[in-house]
LUMTIGU-633884 format. One record per residue (C-alpha): residue in three letters; z, x, y. Coordinates in steps of 0.5 Angstrom, whole numbers, plus 500, padded with zeros to 3 digits. Layout:
BEGIN
ALAZXY
...
***
This chain:
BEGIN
UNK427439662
UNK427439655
UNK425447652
UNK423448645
UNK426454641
UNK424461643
UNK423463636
UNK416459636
UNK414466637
UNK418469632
UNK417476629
UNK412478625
UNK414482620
UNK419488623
UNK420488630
UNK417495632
UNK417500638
UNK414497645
UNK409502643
UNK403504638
UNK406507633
UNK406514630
UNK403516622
UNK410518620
UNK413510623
UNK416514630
UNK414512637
UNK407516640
UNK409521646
UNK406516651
UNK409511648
UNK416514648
UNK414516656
UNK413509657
UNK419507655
UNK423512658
UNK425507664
UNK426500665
UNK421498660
UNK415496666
UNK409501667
UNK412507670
UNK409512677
UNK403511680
UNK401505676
UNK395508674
UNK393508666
UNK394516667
UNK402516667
UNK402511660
UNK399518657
UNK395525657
UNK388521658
UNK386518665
UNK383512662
UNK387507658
UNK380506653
UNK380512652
UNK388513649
UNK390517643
UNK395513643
UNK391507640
UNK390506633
UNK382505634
UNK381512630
UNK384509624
UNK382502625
UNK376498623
UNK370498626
UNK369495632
UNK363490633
UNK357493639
UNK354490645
UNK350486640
UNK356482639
UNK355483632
UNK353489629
UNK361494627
UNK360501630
UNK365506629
UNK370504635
UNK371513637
UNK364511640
UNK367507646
UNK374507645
UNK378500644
UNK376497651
UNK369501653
UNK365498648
UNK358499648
UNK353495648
UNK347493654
UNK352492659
UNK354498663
UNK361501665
UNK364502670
UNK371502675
UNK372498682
UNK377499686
UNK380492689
UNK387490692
UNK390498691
UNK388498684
UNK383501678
UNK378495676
UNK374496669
UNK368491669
UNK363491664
UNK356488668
UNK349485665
UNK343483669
UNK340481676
UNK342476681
UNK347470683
UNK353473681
UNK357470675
UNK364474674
UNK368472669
UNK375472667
UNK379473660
UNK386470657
UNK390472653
UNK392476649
UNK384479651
UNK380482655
UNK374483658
UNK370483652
UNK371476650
UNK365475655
UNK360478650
UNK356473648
UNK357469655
UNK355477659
UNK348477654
UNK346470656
UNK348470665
UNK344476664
UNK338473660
UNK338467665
UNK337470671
UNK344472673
UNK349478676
UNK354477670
UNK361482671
UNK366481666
UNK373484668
UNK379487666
UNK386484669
UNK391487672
UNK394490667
UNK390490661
UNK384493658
UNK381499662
UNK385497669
UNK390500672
UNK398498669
UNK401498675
UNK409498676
UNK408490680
UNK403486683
UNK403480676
UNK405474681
UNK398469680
UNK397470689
UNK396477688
UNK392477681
UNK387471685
UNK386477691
UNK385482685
UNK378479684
UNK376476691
UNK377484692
UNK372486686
UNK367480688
UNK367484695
UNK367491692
UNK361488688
UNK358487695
UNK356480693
UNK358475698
UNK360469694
UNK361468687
UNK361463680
UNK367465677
UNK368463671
UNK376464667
UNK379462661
UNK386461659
UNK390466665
UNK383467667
UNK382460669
UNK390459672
UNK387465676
UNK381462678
UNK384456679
UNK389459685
UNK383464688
UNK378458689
UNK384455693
UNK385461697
UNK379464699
UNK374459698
UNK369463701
UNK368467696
UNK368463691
UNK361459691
UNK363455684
UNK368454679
UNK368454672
UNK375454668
UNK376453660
UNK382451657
UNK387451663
UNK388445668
UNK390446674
UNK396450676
UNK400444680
UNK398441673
UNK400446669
UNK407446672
UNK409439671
UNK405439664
UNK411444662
UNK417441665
UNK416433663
UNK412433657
UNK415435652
UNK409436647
UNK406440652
UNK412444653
UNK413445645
UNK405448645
UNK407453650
UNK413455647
UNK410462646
UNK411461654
UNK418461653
UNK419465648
UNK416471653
UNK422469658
UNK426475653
UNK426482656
UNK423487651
UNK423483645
UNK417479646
UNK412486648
UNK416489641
UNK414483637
UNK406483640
UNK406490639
UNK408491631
UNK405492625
UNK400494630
UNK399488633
UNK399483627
UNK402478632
UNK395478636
UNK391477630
UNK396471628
UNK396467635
UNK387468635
UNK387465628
UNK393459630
UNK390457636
UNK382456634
UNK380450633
UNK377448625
UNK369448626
UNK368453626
UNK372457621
UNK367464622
UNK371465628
UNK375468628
UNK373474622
UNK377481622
UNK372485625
UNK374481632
UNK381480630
UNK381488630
UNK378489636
UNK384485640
UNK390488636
UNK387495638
UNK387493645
UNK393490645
UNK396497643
UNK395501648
UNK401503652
UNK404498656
UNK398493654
UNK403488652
UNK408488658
UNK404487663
UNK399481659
UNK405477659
UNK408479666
UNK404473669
UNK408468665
UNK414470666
UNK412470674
UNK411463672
UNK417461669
UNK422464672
UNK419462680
UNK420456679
UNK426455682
UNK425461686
UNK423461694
UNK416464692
UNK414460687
UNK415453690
UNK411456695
UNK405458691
UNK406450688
UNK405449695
UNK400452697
UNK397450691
UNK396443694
UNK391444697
UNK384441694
UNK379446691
UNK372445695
UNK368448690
UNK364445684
UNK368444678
UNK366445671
UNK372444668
UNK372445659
UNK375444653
UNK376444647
UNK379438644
UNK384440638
UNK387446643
UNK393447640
UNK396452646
UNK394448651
UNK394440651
UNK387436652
UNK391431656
UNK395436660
UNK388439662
UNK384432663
UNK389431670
UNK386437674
UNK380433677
UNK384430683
UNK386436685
UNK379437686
UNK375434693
UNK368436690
UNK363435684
UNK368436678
UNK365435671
UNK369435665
UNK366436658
UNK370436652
UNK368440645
UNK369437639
UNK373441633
UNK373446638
UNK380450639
UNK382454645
UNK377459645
UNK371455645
UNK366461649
UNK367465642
UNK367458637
UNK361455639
UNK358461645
UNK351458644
UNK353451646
UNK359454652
UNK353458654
UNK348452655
UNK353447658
UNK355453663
UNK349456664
UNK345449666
UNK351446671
UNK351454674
UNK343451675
UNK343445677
UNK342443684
UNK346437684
UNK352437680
UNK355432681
UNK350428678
***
C-alpha cells in the first residue's frame, strides 16, 4: 500500500485551538471544558456538556454572532444568522430532534407522503439538502433531512462513529419517524452510510440513492491499490493524526472547511460555491466538538482495517444490496475518483442506474440542484427503474 503524504492536509494558516476562538485569540469556556479530557466529546454525550446551551445550534460558543448572514430556507435570500443559530436555519422546513440508537437527532422535514431521508457528507451537514428538501416536498414526498451522529444539531456522543452503528443511526430515525420503509438518499459519508444500512437492514430501506461515494468493499480496495485514488483521498489520511487534524479544521474560524468546498466542486458551475454558503459550514464547523467527531468515522475506517472489527464490517459488506440503486456522480470529483465509484454496481443484485454529471465536482446536489432534483425525483417515480 502506497500512502501519500499527510500534509495534503496541511495547515491553513495558524493551527488554532480545537475549539471556536475567543475575541482576545484565547480559547471559549466551552471550548477549554471540551478540552479538558482526552480530546473526544466528554460526559453524557449530549451537546449540553460542550457548553451552557442544551442545543449545539444554539451555542454561544459559535462565531454566528459575528459572522456573515446566513442564506434562509428559500435557499437563497441572506438572513441575520441569530434568527435560527448556525444549524436551525429557518426556512419552510420544520425542526425538530428524534431520539434513535441512544441518541438526539436533529432533522429538518418538508412535505407529505413517501418518506425521502437524506443524508450529508463532510464537511456538512443537514442544510446541504436545502434545495433537494424543497423540491421532495413539492413532488409529493415526506423529505427529512438529518444530522449525523455528531454534527450539527445532534448529540456529540463520546463513541459510537464506526459506520455499523452510524447505519443503525438512521434505521432508528426512519422508525422513530413512524414510517415503515424509506428512500434514503446520502452524499459522501452520507452515501458510505446509506451504502452499509441498505445492507443491514434491507427492510427499511425501499430504495437507495448515493452520490459521490462507491461502495464501501469498493471504497477499501480503492484507497489501498489505487494509487490515484489514495492520493485523492489523502485528507483521509491526513485525519489518522491525533488532535492536529480537529485543530487545523477549525482555525481561523474554519477557513480550511471554506477551502476543501471551494477545492472539491467541479468547474461548471463557478457560482457555487459563493460565501454566504461558505460561511454557513465554517459556523457550523465551529461548534464545539464538531470537528472531532466529523472525522471520527474516517479514522474508524482506516484504522479497522487490520482490526478484527473492520474485516468483519468488509465482510459483511459482501452481502449484495437488494434494493434499486441510483448511483451519481459528478465526472471531474476530485476527492473521490469517477473510476472508484463506477465499480459499485456489482455489489448490487437490483436495478442499479448509473449517471454521471459532466463538470460537475463532488457536490453535484449543490452545483447543478435542478438537474440532481430531477435526475432523483423522476427514478424515485418510476415504476420501473430498471428500464
Amino acid at each position: 500500500m502506497t500512502v501519500p503524504d499527510s500534509s495534503a492536509f496541511g495547515p491553513v494558516g495558524p493551527v488554532g485551538p480545537v475549539g471556536p476562538v475567543g475575541p482576545e485569540g484565547q480559547a471559549t469556556p466551552a471550548d477549554r471544558g471540551d478540552r479538558a479530557g482526552s480530546g473526544s466529546p466528554a460526559g453524557s454525550g449530549s451537546p449540553a456538556d460542550s457548553g451552557s446551551s442544551s442545543d449545539p445550534a444554539d451555542s454561544p460558543a459559535s462565531p454566528a454572532s459575528t459572522g456573515p448572514a446566513t442564506p434562509t430556507g428559500s435557499t437563497d435570500a441572506p438572513v441575520p444568522a441569530a434568527s435560527g443559530g448556525p444549524v436551525r436555519i429557518d426556512g419552510p422546513w420544520t425542526h425538530r430532534d428524534v431520539a434513535a440508537n441512544g441518541a438526539r437527532f436533529h432533522i429538518a422535514e418538508l412535505g407529505e407522503g413517501p418518506l425521502v431521508l437524506l443524508l450529508h457528507g463532510f464537511p456538512q451537514f443537514w442544510w446541504t439538502w436545502r434545495h433537494q428538501l424543497t423540491a421532495l416536498a413539492d413532488a409529493g414526498f415526506r423529505a427529512v433531512a438529518m444530522d449525523l451522529r455528531g454534527v450539527g444539531g445532534s448529540d456529540r456522543t463520546p463513541r459510537g462513529y464506526d459506520p455499523a452503528n452510524l447505519a443503525l443511526d438512521i434505521t432508528g430515525v426512519i422508525r422513530s419517524l413512524g414510517e415503515p420503509d424509506a428512500a434514503l438518499v446520502g452524499h459522501d459519508m452520507g452515501g458510505y452510510l446509506a451504502w452499509t444500512a441498505a445492507v443491514m437492514r434491507p427492510k427499511l430501506v425501499r430504495r437507495l440513492v448515493v452520490s459521490s461515494m462507491p461502495h464501501p468493499r469498493r471504497w477499501r480496495s480503492s484507497m489501498l491499490s489505487d494509487f490515484a485514488q489514495s492520493r485523492a483521498g489523502s485528507y483521509i489520511w491526513g485525519f489518522q493524526r491525533p488532535w492536529v487534524p480537529e485543530r487545523q479544521l477549525v482555525a481561523d474560524d474554519a477557513a480550511l472547511v471554506g477551502r476543501l468546498i471551494h477545492e472539491w466542486a467541479g468547474p461548471r458551475t463557478p457560482e457555487f460555491p459563493d460565501e454566504a454558503t461558505v460561511d454557513v459550514y465554517r459556523r457550523a464547523m465551529c461548534i464545539p466538538s464538531t470537528a472531532h467527531c466529523s472525522i471520527e468515522p474516517y479514522r474508524w475506517m482506516v484504522r479497522s482495517l487490520a482490526r478484527p472489527d473492520g474485516i468483519q464490517f468488509n465482510r459483511r459488506m459482501k452481502l449484495p444490496v437488494r434494493v434499486p440503486t441510483l448511483h451519481l456522480h459528478g465526472s471531474l470529483d476530485p476527492a473521490i475518483r469517477t473510476r472508484s465509484a463506477a465499480g459499485s454496481g456489482k455489489y448490487v443484485e437490483a436495478p442499479y442506474r448509473w449517471r454521471l454529471f459532466d463538470g460537475l465536482g463532488h457536490f453535484p446536489h449543490e452545483e447543478d440542484p435542478d438537474g440532481f432534483s430531477a435526475e432523483l425525483i423522476n427514478w424515485l417515480k418510476d415504476p420501473e427503474p430498471d428500464r
